[in-house]
C-alpha positions as CSV (number, residue, x, y, z in Angstrom):
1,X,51.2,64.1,76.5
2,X,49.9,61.0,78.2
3,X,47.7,58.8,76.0
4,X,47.8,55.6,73.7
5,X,49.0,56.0,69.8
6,X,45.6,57.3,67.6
7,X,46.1,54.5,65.1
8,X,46.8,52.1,67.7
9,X,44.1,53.0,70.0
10,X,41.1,53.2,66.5
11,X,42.7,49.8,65.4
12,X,41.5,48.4,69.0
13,X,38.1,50.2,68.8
14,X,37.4,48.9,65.2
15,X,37.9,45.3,66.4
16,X,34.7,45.7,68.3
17,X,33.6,41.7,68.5
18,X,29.9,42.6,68.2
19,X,27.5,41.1,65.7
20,X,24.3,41.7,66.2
21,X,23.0,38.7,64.6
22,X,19.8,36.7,65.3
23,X,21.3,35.5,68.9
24,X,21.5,39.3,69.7
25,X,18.1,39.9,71.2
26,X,18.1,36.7,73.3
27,X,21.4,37.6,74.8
28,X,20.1,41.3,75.6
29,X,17.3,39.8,77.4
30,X,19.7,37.4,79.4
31,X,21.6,40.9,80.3
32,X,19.0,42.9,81.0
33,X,19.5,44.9,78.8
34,X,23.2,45.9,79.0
35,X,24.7,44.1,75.7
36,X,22.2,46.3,73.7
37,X,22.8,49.8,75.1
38,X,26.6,48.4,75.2
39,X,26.3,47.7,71.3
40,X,24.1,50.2,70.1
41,X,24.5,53.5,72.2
42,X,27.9,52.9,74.1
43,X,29.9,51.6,71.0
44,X,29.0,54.1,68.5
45,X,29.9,57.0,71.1
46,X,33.3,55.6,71.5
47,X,34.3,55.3,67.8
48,X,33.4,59.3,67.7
49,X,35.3,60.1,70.7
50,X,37.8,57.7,69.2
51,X,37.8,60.0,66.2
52,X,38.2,62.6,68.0
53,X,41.0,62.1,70.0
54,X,42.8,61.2,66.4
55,X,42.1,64.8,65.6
56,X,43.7,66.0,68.9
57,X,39.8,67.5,69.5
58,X,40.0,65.7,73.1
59,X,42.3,64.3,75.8
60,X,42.4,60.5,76.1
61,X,40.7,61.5,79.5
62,X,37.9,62.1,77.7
63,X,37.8,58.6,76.0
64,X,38.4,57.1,79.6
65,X,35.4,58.2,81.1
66,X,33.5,57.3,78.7
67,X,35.2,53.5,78.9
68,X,34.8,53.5,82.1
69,X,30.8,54.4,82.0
70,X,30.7,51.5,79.9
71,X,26.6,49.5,80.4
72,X,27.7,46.9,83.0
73,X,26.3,43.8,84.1
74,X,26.6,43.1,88.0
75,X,27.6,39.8,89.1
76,X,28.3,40.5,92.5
77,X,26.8,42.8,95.3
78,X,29.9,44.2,96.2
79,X,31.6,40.9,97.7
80,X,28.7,39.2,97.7
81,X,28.1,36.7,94.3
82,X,24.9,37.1,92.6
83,X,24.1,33.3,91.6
84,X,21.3,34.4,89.2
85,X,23.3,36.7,87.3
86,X,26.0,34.5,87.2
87,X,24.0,31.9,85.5
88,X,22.2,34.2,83.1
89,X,26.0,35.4,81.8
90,X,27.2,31.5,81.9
91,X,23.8,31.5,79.4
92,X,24.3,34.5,77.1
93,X,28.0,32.9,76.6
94,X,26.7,29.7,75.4
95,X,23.6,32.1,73.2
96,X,26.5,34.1,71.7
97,X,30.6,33.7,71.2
98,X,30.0,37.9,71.4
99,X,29.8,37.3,75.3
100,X,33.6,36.3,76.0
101,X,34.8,38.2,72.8
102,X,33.4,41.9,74.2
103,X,34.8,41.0,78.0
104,X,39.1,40.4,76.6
105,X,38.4,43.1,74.0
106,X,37.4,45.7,76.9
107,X,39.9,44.5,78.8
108,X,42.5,45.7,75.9
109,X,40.7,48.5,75.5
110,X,41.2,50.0,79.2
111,X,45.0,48.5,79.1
112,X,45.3,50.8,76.7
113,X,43.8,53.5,78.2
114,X,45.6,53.4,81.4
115,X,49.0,55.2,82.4
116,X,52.1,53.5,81.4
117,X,54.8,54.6,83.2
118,X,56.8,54.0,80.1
119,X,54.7,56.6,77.9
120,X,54.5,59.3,80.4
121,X,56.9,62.2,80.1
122,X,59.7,62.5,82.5
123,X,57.6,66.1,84.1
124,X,54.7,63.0,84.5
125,X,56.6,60.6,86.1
126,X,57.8,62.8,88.5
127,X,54.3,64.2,89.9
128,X,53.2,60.9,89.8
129,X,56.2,60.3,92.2
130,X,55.3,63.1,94.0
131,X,51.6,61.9,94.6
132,X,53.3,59.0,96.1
133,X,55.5,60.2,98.3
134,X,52.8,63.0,99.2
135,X,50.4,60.1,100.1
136,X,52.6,58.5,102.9
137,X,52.3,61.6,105.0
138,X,48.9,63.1,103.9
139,X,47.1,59.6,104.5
140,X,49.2,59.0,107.7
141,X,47.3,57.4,110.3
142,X,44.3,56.9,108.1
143,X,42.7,54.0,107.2
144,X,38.5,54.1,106.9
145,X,37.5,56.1,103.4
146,X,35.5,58.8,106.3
147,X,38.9,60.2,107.4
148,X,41.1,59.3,104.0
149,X,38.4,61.7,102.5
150,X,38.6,64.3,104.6
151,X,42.4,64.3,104.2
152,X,41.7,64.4,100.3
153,X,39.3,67.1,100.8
154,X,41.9,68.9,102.5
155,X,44.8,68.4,99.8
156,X,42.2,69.4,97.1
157,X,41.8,72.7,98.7
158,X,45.1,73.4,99.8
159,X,45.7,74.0,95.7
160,X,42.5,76.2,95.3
161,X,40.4,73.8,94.3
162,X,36.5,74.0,95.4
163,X,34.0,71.5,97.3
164,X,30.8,72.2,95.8
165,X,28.9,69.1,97.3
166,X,30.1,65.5,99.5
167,X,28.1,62.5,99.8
168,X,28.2,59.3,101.4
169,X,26.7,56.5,99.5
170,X,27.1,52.8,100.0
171,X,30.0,52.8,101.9
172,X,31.6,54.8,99.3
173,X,32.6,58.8,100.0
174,X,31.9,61.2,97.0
175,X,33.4,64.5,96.3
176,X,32.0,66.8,93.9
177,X,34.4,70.1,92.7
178,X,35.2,72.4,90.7
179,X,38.8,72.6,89.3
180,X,40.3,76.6,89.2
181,X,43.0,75.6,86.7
182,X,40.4,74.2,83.8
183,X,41.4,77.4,81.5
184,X,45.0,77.1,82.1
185,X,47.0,76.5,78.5
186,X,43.0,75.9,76.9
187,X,44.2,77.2,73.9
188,X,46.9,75.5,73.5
189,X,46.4,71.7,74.8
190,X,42.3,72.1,75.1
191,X,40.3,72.4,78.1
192,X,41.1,69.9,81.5
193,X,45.1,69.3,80.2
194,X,45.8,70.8,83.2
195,X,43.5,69.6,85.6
196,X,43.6,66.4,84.3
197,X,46.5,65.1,81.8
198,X,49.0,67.1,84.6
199,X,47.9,67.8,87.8
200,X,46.3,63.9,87.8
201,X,49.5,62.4,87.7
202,X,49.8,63.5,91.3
203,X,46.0,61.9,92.1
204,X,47.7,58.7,90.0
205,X,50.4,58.9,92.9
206,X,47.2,58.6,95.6
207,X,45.8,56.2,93.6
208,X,49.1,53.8,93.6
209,X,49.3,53.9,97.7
210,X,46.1,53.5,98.3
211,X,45.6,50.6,96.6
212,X,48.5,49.1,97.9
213,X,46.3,49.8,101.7
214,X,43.0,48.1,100.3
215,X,41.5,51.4,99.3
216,X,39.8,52.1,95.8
217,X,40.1,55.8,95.1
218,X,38.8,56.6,92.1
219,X,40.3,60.2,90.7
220,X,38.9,62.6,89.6
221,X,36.1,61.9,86.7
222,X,33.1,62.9,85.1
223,X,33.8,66.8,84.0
224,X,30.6,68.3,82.7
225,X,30.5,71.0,80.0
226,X,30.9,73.6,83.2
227,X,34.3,73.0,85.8
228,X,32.4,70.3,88.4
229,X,34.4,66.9,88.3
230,X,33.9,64.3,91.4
231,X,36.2,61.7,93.3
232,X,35.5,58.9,94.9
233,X,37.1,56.5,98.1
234,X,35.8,53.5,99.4
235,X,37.0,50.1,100.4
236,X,38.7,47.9,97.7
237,X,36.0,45.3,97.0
238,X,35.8,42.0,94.9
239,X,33.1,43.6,92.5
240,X,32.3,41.6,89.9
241,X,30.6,42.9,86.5
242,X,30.5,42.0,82.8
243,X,32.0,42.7,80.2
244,X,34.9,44.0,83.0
245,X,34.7,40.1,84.0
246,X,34.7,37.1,81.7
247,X,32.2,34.1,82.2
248,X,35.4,31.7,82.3
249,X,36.7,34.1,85.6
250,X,33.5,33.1,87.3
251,X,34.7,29.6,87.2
252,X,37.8,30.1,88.8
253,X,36.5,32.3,91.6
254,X,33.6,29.8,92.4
């Protein structure tokens, strides 16, 4: 199964670079907020989900979204720079070495969270291949996120699987559905193996071309407790956020 090495992956988490010493609340307020729900709510979630996924309780596409929900701070609207934020991170990194430290440590942390194509299986490799190859005629002749959507929407129900709700935010295109395939091998693997550890690897396929066309499709995410996950597509923009970005970064882009 898809997924980073336990011990690997809870050696990475422990190495947390936090430490909440007397610079802390200063660097919060620079942050608005975000290093201390980062620190304090975020963190401690992640070492039990890390825990978990040890115990084989979860998928490592359960400790992904919760990475990827991680408190930002935004230093850019979309393309756009946002000069006082900027400078209030370019603060907080001279308040704290924490700053820089958190920023390369999430970065290892989603490295290690994203598909190798060396750790996949070969079954993997080959719906992610698939996905690919599916992309260049599904997506054919599309190139605004309204009409590579509606393609999406139609691939998703070709397999059974059901629009609850769309949305169009921001110049990005949500889809919100339910996946008929949750239950499938539960009892085995655990709930969303096959919706998400298998059937993904063709979405990671989508994901691949796309991108290589200047759109940002994010798969599938966000399962609640019931079967509703969502998707989203919209253009592939500079967006800048910490701890994603480094302060040093924002020197080299200005």
């Amino acid at each position: 199964m898809a997924g980073p090495d336990p011990t690997k992956l809870r050696r990475v988490v422990d190495a947390f670079p936090a430490t909440l010493d007397d610079d802390a609340d200063r660097v919060d307020d620079l942050l608005d907020g975000t290093y201390g729900r980062l620190t304090r709510e975020w963190y401690p979630e992640l070492a039990e989900l890390t825990e978990a996924y040890g115990d084989r309780e979860i998928l490592r596409e359960d400790v992904l979204e919760h990475v990827e929900a991680v408190p930002s701070f935004r230093l850019s609207d979309g393309a756009a720079p946002l000069p006082e934020k900027r400078r209030a991170l370019a603060r907080a990194d001279e308040a704290a070495n924490d700053v820089t430290e958190i920023a390369g440590w999430y970065a290892t942390l989603r490295s290690m969270l994203t598909d190798d194509p060396e750790d996949l299986t070969r079954v993997e490799r080959l719906l992610h291949g698939f996905g690919y190859v599916l992309a260049h005629g599904l997506f054919l002749g599309a190139s605004s996120p309204e009409r590579i959507v509606r393609r999406l929407r139609l691939a998703y129900r070709s397999v059974g699987v059901d629009i609850d709700d769309t949305d169009s935010e921001a110049g990005a295109e949500r889809t919100t559905f339910t996946c008929p395939y949750r239950n499938v091998g539960a009892r085995i693997y655990g709930e969303k193996w096959v919706c998400h550890e298998k059937l993904d690897r063709v979405d990671d396929g989508y994901v691949t071309y796309l991108a290589e066309r200047g759109i940002d499709y994010q798969r599938p995410r966000d399962c609640d407790s019931g079967e509703r996950c969502y998707s989203t597509v919209a253009r592939d923009g500079p967006e800048l956020w910490w701890p994603k970005t480094a302060p040093a970064e924002l020197g080299a882009l200005s």
